[in-house]
KENU-165100 format. One line per 10 residues: number of its first residue (from 1); their letters; for each residue x, y, z of N, C-alpha, C, O. Coordinates in steps of 0.02 Angstrom, whole numbers. Layout:
<pts>
NUM> A> X:Y:Z:X:Y:Z:X:Y:Z:X:Y:Z ~ ... .
</pts>
This chain:
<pts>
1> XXXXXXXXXX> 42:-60:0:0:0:0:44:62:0:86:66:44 ~ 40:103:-37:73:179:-64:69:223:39:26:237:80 ~ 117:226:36:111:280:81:109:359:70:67:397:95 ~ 156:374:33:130:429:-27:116:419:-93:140:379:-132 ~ 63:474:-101:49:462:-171:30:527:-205:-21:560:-191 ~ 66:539:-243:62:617:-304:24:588:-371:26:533:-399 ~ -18:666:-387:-57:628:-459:-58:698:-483:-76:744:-447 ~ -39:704:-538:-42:792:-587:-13:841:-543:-43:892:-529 ~ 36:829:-523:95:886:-482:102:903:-528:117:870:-578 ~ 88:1006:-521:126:1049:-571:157:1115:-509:125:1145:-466 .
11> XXXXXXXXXX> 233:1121:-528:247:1186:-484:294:1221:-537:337:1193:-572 ~ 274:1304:-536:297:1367:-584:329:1409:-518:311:1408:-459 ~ 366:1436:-542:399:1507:-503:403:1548:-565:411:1528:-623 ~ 398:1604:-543:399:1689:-582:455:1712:-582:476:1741:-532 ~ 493:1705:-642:558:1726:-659:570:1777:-648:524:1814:-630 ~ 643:1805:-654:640:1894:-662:604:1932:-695:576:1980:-670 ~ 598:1913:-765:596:1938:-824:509:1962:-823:480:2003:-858 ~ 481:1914:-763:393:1911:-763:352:1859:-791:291:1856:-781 ~ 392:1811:-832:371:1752:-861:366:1701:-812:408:1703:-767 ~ 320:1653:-812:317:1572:-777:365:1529:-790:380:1517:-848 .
21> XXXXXXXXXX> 396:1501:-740:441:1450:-752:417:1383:-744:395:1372:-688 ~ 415:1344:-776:394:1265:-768:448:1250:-722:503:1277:-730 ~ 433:1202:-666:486:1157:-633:463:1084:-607:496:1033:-598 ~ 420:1094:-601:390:1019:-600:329:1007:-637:292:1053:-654 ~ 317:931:-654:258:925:-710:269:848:-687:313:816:-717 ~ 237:819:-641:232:748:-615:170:727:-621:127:752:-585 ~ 155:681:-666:107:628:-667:73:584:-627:16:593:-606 ~ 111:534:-615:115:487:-548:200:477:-506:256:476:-533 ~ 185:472:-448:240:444:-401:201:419:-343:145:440:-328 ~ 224:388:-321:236:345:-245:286:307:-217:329:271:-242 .
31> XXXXXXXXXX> 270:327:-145:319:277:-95:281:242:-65:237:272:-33 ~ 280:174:-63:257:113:-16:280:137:56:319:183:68 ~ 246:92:106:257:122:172:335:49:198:339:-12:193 ~ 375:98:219:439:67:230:502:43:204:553:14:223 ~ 462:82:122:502:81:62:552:141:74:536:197:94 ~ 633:115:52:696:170:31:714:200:-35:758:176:-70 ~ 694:232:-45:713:261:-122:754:296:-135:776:336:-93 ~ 779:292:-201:844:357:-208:818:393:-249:802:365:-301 ~ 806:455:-244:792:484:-320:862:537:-340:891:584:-314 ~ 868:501:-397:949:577:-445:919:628:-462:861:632:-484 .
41> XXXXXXXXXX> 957:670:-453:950:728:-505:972:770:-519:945:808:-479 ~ 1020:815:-564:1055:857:-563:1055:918:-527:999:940:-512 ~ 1110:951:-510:1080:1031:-482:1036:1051:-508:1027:1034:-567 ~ 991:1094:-475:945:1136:-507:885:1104:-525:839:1145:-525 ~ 868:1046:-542:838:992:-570:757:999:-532:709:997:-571 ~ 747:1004:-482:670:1040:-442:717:976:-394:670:937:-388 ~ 744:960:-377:734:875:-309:722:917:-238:680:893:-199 ~ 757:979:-218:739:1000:-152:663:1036:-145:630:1040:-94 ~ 643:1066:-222:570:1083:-231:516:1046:-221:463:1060:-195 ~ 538:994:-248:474:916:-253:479:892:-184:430:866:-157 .
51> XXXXXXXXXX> 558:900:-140:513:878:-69:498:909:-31:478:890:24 ~ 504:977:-53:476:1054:-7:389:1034:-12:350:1024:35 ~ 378:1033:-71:293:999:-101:268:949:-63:209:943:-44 ~ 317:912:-52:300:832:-15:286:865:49:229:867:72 ~ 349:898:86:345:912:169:283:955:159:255:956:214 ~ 244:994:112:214:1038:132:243:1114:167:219:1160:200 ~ 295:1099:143:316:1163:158:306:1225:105:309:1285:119 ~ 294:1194:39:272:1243:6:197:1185:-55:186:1127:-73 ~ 164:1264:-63:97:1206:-103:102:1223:-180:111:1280:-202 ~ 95:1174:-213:80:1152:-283:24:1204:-301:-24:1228:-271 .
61> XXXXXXXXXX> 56:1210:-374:8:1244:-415:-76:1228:-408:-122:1262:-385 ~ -71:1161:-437:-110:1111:-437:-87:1031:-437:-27:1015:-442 ~ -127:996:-431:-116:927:-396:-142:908:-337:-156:949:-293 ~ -151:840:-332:-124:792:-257:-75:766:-223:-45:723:-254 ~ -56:777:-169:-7:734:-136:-64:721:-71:-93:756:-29 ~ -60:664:-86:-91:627:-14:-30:575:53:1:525:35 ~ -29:585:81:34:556:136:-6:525:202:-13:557:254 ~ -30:458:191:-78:393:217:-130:423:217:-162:442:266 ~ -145:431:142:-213:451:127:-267:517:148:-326:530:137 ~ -206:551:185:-229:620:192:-192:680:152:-139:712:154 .
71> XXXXXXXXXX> -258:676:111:-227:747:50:-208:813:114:-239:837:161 ~ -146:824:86:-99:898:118:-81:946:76:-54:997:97 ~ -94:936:9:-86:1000:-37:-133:1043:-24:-124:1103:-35 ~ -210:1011:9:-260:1094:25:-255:1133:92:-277:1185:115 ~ -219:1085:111:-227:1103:209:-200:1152:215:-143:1168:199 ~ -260:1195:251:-235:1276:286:-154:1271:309:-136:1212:309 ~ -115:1305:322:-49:1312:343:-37:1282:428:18:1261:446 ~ -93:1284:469:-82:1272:513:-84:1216:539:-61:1198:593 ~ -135:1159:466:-133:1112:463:-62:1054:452:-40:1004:480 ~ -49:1088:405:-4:1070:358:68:1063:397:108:1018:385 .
81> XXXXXXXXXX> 79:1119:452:119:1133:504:132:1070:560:187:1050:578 ~ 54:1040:585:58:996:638:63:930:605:83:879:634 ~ 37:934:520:50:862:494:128:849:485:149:794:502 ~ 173:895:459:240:880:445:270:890:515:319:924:498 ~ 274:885:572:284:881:643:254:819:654:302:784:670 ~ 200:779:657:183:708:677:188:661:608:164:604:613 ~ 216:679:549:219:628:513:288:630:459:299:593:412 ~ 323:681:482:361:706:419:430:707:456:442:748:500 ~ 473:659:437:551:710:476:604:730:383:612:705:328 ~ 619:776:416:671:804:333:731:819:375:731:868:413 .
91> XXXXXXXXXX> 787:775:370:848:818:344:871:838:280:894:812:229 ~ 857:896:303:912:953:259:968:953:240:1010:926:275 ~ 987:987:175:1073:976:183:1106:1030:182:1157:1036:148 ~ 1075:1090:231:1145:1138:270:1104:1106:345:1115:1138:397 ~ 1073:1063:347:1058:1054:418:1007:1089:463:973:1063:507 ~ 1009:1155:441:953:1187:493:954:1194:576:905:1215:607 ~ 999:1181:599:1011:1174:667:991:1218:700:956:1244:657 ~ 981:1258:756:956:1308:803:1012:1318:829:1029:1287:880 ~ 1060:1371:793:1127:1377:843:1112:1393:930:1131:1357:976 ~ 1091:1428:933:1087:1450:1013:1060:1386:1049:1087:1378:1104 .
101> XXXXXXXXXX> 1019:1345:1035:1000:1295:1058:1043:1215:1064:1075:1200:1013 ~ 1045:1174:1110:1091:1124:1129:1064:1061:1069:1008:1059:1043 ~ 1127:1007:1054:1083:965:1036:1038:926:1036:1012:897:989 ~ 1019:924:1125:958:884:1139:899:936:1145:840:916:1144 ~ 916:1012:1153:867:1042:1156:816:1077:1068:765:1110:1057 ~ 874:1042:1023:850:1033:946:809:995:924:767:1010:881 ~ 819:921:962:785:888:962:696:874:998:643:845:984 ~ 729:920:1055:651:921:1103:608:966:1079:547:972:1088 ~ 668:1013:1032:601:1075:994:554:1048:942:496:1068:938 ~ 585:992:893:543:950:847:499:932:861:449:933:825 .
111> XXXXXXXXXX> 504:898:943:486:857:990:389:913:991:331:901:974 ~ 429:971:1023:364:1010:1051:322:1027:993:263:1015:1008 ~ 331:1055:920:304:1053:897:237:993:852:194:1009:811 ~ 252:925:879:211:878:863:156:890:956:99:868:966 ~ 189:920:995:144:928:1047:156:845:1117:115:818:1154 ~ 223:833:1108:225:767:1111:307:766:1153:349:724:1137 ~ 314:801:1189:399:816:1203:418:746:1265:388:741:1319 ~ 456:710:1247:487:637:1261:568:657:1295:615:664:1256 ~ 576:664:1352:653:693:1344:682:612:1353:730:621:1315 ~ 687:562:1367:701:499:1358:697:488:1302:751:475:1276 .
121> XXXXXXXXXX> 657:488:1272:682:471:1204:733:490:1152:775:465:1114 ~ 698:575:1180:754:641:1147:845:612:1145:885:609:1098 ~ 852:596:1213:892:562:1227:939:507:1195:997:509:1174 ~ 880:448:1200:906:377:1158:933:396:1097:989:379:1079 ~ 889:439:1058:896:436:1004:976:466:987:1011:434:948 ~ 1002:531:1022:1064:588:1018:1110:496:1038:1154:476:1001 ~ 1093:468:1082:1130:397:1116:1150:358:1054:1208:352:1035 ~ 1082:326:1014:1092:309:945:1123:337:906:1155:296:872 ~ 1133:400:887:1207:429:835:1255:429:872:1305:439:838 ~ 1267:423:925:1358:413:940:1349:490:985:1401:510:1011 .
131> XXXXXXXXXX> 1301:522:993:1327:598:1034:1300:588:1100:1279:643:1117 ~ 1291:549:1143:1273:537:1214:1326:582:1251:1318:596:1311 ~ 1388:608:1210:1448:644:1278:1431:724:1240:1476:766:1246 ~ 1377:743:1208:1371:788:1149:1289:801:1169:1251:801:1121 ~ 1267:808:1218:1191:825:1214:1196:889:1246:1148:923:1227 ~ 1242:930:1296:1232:989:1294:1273:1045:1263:1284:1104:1276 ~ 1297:985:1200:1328:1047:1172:1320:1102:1083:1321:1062:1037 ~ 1316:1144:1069:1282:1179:1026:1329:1174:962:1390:1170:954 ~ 1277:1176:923:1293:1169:847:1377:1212:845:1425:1173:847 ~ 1384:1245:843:1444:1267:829:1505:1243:869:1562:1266:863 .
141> XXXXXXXXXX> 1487:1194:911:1545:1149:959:1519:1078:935:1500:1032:971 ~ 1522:1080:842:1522:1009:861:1552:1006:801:1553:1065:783 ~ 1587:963:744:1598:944:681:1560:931:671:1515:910:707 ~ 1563:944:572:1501:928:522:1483:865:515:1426:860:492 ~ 1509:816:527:1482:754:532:1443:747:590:1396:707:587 ~ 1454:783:649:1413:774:728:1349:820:718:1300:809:753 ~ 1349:860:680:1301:924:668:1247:871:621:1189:884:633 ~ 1255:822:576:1234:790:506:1189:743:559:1129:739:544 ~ 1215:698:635:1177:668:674:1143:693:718:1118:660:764 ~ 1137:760:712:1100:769:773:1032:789:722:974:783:744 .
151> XXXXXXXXXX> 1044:812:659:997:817:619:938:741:590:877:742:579 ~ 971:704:588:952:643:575:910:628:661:849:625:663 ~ 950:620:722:903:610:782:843:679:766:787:655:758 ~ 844:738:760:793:783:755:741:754:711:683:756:733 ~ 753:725:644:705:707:609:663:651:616:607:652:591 ~ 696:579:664:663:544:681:624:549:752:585:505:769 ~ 635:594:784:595:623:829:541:598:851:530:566:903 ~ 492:622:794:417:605:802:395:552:786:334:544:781 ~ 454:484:768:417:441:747:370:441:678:327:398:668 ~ 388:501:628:384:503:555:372:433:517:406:382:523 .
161> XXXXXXXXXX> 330:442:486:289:394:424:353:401:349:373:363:305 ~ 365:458:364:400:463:309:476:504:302:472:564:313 ~ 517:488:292:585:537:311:592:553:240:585:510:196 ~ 609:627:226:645:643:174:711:674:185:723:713:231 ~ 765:650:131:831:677:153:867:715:85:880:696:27 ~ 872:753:108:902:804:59:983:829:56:1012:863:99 ~ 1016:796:-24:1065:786:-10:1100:762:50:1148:800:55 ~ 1102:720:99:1108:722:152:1161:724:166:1169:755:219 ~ 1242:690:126:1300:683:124:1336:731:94:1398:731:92 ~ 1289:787:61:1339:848:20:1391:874:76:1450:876:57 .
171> XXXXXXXXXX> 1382:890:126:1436:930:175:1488:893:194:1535:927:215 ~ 1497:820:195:1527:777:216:1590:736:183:1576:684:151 ~ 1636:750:187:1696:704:163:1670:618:148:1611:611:163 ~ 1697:568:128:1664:518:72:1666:458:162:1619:420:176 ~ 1718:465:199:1693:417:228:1642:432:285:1612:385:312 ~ 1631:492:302:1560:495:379:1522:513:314:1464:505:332 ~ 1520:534:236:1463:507:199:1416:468:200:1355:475:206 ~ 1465:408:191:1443:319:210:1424:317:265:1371:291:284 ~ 1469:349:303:1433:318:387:1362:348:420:1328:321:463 ~ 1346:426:381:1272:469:384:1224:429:360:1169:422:388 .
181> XXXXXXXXXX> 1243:396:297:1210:364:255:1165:293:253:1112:277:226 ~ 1223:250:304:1209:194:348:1162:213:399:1110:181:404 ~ 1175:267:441:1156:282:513:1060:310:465:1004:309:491 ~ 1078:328:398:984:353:413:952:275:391:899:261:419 ~ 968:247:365:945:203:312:940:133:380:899:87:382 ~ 988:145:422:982:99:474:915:140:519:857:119:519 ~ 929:174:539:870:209:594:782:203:559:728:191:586 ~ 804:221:476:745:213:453:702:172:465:643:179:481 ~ 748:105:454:725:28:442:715:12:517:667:-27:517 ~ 734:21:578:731:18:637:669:53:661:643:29:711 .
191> XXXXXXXXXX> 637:113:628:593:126:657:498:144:616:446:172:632 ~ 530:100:551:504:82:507:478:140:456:434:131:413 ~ 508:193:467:493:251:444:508:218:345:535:169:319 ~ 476:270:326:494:248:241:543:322:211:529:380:229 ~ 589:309:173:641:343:162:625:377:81:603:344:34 ~ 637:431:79:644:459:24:713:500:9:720:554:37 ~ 771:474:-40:836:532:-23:851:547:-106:859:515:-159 ~ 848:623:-79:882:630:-161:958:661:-153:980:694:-106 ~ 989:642:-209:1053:648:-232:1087:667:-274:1045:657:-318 ~ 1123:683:-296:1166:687:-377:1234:640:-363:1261:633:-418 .
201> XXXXXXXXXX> 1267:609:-319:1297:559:-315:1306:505:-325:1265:467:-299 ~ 1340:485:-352:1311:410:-381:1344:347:-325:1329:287:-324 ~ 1389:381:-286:1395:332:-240:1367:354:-170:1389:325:-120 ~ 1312:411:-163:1248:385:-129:1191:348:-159:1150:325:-120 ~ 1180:340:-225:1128:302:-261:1143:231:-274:1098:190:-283 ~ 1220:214:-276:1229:156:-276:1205:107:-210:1192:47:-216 ~ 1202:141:-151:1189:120:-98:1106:110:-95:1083:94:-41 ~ 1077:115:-132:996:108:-128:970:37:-178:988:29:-236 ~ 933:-1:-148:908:-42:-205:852:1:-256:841:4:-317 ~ 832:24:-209:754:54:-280:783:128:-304:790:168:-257 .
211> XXXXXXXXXX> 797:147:-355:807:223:-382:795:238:-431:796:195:-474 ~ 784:283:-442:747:330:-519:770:404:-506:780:439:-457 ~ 776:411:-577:775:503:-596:729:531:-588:675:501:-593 ~ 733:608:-570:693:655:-583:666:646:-645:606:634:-647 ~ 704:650:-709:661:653:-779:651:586:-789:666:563:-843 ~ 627:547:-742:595:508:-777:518:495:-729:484:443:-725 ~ 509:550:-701:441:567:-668:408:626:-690:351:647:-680 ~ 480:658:-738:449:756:-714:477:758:-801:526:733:-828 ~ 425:797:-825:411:807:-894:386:913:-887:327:930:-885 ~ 428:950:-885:415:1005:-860:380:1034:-937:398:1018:-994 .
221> XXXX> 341:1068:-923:288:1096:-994:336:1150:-1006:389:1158:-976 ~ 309:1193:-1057:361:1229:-1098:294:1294:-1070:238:1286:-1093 ~ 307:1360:-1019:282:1402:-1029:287:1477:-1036:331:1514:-1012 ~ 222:1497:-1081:273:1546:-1110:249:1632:-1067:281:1683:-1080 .
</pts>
């Protein structure tokens, strides 16, 4: 059974010039629930747009995205807000961190916004990436590989239906690459979350059994 499912995704942005830009033009997609996917795609290509669309962080022209069968492309903002907090974790790939804030207290903020704050868990989880000697300390006292896990514990937080990861290994030298890469794909599968990661790497895509391109979902219209 599809855990997400998109049908006639179209998204335009307004160029300089005042003209419409085509950037996405998706037909069908889905993710099964507990399914890992890779999707490629070159810079520029829409991949951080299409999962801005997905998180609901930003809404489609027109279309559906339904995420376990609850359409989120119409939902008021405030909706849309508490659904990607109880069902959505995204890492990012500058991370997003809350400098002033600790790394367990990054995590408990994810935490509060699903309305649901766990500091035990908050916990396990910072325990599970390797930062248990690293929970009161702030993004800028930590290396980019320690900054990459505390993002990954932030996103599984809520116990998410669905993780999306964006670029997730761009900041990272090739071996805590692999090891970010393991650590989501392991946590995923551990907490049965279903994975969505896009890339332009081919030795993060090699690491995925199921993967596909952007153009071979996204057929962008020509507008004038």
């Amino acid at each position: 059974m599809a855990l997400l499912e998109i049908t006639n995704l179209r998204k335009s942005f307004l160029a300089p010039d005042g003209t419409r830009q085509a950037i996405l033009n998706i037909d069908n997609f889905s993710v099964e629930a507990g399914a890992q996917l890779a999707l490629a795609g070159t810079s520029g290509s829409g991949k951080t747009t299409f999962l801005h669309l997905i998180a609901a962080i930003t809404t489609p022209d027109t279309g559906s995205i339904r995420l376990d069968q609850t359409e989120i492309s119409g939902l008021p903002e405030s909706q849309r807000d508490r659904l990607r907090a109880q069902s959505i974790g995204y890492i990012f790939q500058t991370f997003n961190l809350l400098p002033a804030y600790t790394c367990l207290e990054n995590v408990l903020l994810a935490m509060s916004f699903a309305g649901a704050v766990d500091h035990s868990r908050a916990e396990a989880l910072l325990r599970r990436v390797g930062l248990c000697d690293r929970l009161r300390h702030r993004p800028h006292q930590l290396s980019t590989g320690q900054q990459q896990r505390v993002a990954v514990a932030r996103a599984l937080a809520n116990r998410p239906k669905l993780v999306l990861a964006d670029e997730p290994t761009g900041n990272l030298d090739e071996r805590h690459a692999q090891e970010a890469l393991t650590l989501i794909r392991e946590t995923c599968a551990e907490t049965g979350a279903a994975l969505l990661c896009v890339s332009h790497d081919p030795a993060v895509l090699r690491r995925f059994e199921q993967t596909m391109t952007l153009n071979e979902i996204n057929r962008p219209p020509s507008i004038p």
